[in-house]
C-alpha positions as a Markdown table, in Angstrom:
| # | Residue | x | y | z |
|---|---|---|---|---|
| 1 | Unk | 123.6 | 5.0 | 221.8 |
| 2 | Unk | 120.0 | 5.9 | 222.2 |
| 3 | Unk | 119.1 | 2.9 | 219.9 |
| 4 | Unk | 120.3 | 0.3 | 221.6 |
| 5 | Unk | 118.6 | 0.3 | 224.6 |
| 6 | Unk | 115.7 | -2.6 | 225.5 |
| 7 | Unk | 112.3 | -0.5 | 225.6 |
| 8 | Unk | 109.1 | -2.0 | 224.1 |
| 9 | Unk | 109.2 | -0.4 | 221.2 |
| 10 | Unk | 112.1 | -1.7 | 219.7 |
| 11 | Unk | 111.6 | -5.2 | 222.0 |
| 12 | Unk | 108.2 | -5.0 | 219.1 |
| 13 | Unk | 109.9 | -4.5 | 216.0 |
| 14 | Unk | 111.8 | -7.5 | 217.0 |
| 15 | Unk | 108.7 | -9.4 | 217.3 |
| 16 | Unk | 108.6 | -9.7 | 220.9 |
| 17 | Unk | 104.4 | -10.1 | 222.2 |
| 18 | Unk | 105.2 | -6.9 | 224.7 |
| 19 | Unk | 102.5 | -4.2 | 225.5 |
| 20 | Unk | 103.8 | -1.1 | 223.6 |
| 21 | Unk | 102.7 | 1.5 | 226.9 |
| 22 | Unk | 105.0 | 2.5 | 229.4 |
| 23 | Unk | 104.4 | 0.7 | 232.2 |
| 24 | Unk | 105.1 | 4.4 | 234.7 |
| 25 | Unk | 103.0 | 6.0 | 233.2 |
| 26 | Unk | 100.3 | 3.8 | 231.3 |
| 27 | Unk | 99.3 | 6.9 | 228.9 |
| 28 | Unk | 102.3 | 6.6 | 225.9 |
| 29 | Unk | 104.0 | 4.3 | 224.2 |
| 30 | Unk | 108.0 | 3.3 | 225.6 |
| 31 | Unk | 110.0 | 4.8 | 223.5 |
| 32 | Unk | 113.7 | 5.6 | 224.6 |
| 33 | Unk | 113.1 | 9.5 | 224.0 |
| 34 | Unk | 110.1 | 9.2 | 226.2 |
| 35 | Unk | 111.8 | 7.2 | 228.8 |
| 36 | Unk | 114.7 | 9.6 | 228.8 |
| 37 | Unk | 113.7 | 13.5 | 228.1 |
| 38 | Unk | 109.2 | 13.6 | 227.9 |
| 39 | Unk | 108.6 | 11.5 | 230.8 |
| 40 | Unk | 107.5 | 13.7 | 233.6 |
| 41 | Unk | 109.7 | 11.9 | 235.7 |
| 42 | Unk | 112.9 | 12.7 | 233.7 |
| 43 | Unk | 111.9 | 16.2 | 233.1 |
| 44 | Unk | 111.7 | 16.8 | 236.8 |
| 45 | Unk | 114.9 | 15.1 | 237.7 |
| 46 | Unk | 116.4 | 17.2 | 234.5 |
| 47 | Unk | 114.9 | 20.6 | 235.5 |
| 48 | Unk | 116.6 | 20.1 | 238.9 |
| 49 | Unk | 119.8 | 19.2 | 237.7 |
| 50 | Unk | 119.5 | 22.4 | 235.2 |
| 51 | Unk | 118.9 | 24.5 | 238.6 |
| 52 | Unk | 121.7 | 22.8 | 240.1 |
| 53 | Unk | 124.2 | 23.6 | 237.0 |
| 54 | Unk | 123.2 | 26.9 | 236.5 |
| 55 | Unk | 122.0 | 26.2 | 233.0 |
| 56 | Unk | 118.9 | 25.9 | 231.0 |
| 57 | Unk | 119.3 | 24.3 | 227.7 |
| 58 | Unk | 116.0 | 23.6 | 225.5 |
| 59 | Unk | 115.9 | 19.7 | 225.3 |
| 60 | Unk | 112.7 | 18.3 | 223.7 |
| 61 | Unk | 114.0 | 15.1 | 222.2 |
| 62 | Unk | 116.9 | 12.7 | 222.1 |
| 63 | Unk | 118.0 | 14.2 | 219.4 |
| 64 | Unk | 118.3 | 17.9 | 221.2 |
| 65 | Unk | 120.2 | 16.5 | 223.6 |
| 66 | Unk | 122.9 | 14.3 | 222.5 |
| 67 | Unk | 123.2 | 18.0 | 220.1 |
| 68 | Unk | 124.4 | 19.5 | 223.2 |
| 69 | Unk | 126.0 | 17.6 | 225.1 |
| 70 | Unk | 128.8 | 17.4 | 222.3 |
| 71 | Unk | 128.6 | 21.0 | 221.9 |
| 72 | Unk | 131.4 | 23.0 | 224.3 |
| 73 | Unk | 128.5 | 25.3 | 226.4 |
| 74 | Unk | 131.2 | 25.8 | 229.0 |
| 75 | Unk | 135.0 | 25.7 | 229.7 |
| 76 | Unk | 137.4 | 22.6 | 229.8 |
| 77 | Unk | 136.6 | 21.8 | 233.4 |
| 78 | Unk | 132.6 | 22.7 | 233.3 |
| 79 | Unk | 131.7 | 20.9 | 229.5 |
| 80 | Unk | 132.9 | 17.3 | 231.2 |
| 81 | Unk | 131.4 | 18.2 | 234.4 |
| 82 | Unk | 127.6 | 18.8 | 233.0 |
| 83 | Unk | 128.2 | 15.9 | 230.3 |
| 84 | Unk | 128.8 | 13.6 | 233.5 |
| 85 | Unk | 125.8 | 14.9 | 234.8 |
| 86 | Unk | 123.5 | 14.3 | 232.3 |
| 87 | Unk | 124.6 | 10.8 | 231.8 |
| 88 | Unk | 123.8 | 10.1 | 235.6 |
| 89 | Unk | 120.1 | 10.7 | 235.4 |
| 90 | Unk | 119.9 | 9.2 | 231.9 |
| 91 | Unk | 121.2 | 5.9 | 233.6 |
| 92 | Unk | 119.2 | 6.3 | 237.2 |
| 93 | Unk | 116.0 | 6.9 | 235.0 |
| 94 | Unk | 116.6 | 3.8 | 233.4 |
| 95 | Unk | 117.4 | 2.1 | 236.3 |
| 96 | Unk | 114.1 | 3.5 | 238.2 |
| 97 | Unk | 112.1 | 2.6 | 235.3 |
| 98 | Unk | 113.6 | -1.3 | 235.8 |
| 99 | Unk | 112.7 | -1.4 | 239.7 |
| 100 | Unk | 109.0 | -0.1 | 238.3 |
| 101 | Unk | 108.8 | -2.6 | 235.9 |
| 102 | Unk | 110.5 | -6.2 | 238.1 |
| 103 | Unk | 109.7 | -4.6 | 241.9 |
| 104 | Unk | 106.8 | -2.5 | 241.7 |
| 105 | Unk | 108.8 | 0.5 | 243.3 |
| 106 | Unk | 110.3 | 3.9 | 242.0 |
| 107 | Unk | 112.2 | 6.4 | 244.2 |
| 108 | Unk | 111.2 | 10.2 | 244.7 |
| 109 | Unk | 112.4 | 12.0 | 241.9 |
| 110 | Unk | 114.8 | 14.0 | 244.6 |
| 111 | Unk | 116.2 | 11.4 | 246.1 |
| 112 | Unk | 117.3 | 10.1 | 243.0 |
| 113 | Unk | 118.4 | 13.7 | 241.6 |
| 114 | Unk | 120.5 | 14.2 | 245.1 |
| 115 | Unk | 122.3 | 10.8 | 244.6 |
| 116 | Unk | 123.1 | 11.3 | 240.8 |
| 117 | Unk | 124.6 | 14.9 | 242.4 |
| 118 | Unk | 126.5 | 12.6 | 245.1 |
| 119 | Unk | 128.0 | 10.3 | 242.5 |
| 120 | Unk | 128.8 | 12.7 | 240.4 |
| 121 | Unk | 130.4 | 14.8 | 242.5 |
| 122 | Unk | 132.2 | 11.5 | 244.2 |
| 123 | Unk | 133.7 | 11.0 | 240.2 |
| 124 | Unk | 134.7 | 14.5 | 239.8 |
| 125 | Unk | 136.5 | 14.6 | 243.2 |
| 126 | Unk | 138.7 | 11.6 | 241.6 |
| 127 | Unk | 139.8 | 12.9 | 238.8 |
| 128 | Unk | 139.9 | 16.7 | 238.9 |
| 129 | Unk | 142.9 | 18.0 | 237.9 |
| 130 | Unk | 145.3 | 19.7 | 240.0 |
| 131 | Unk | 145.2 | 23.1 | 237.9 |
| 132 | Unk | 141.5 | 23.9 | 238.1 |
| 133 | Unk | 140.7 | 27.9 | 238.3 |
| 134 | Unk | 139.2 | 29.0 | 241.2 |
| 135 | Unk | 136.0 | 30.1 | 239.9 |
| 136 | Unk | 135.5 | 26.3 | 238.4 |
| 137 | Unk | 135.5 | 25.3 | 241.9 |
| 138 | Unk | 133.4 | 27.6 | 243.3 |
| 139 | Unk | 130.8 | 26.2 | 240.5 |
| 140 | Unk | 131.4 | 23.1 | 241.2 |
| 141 | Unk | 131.0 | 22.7 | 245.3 |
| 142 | Unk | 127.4 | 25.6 | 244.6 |
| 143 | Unk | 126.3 | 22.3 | 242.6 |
């Protein structure tokens, strides 16, 4: 998954005349794991969602984390919970890094963490199923 998306890197080894830096921060080159997981940005918008979830997993790469997210760390209800959680910022980073890039904008790392938490929780609310313990949904309305 993490291959296919558009960053400069790959957009080079295609032969595309790009600039190789990433255009948040200026200071490495755009790579999807730096996008995604070193990017200040992303780490801070991760570390809050960690706080949110309870959890603290040691993700340093791409790599680290696809590892475990397809790992059970928690129960039926919880695993899909977090995994829906983590795909949220990876896509919202993404997206923040496109209004960057075309509008010259990027929204506060919290605002964006407290919408990925709203949509999230909007998802789960669909499709939670009717026998959940009650300790899951304690968890889930702390997050």
């Amino acid at each position: 998954m993490w291959g296919r998306l558009q960053t400069r890197d790959r957009l080079r080894k295609r032969g595309l005349q790009v600039e190789s830096n990433f255009p948040l921060c200026g200071l490495e080159d755009e790579t999807a794991n730096h996008l995604l997981v070193q990017y200040s940005y992303a780490r801070r918008c991760i570390v809050e969602l960690n706080r949110t979830l309870q959890i603290s997993p040691q993700l340093t790469d791409l790599e680290s984390l696809g590892n475990w997210l397809h790992k059970p760390t928690a129960g039926r209800f919880k695993c899909p919970v977090i995994q829906c959680m983590y795909a949220a910022p990876l896509y919202n980073i993404l997206m923040q890094r496109n209004s960057a890039v075309w509008q010259g904008s990027i929204k506060h790392y919290n605002k964006v963490v407290q919408q990925i938490k709203t949509e999230v929780w909007m998802r789960i609310q669909g499709v939670m199923p009717k026998k959940v313990q009650d300790k899951d949904k304690d968890w889930l309305r702390q997050s």
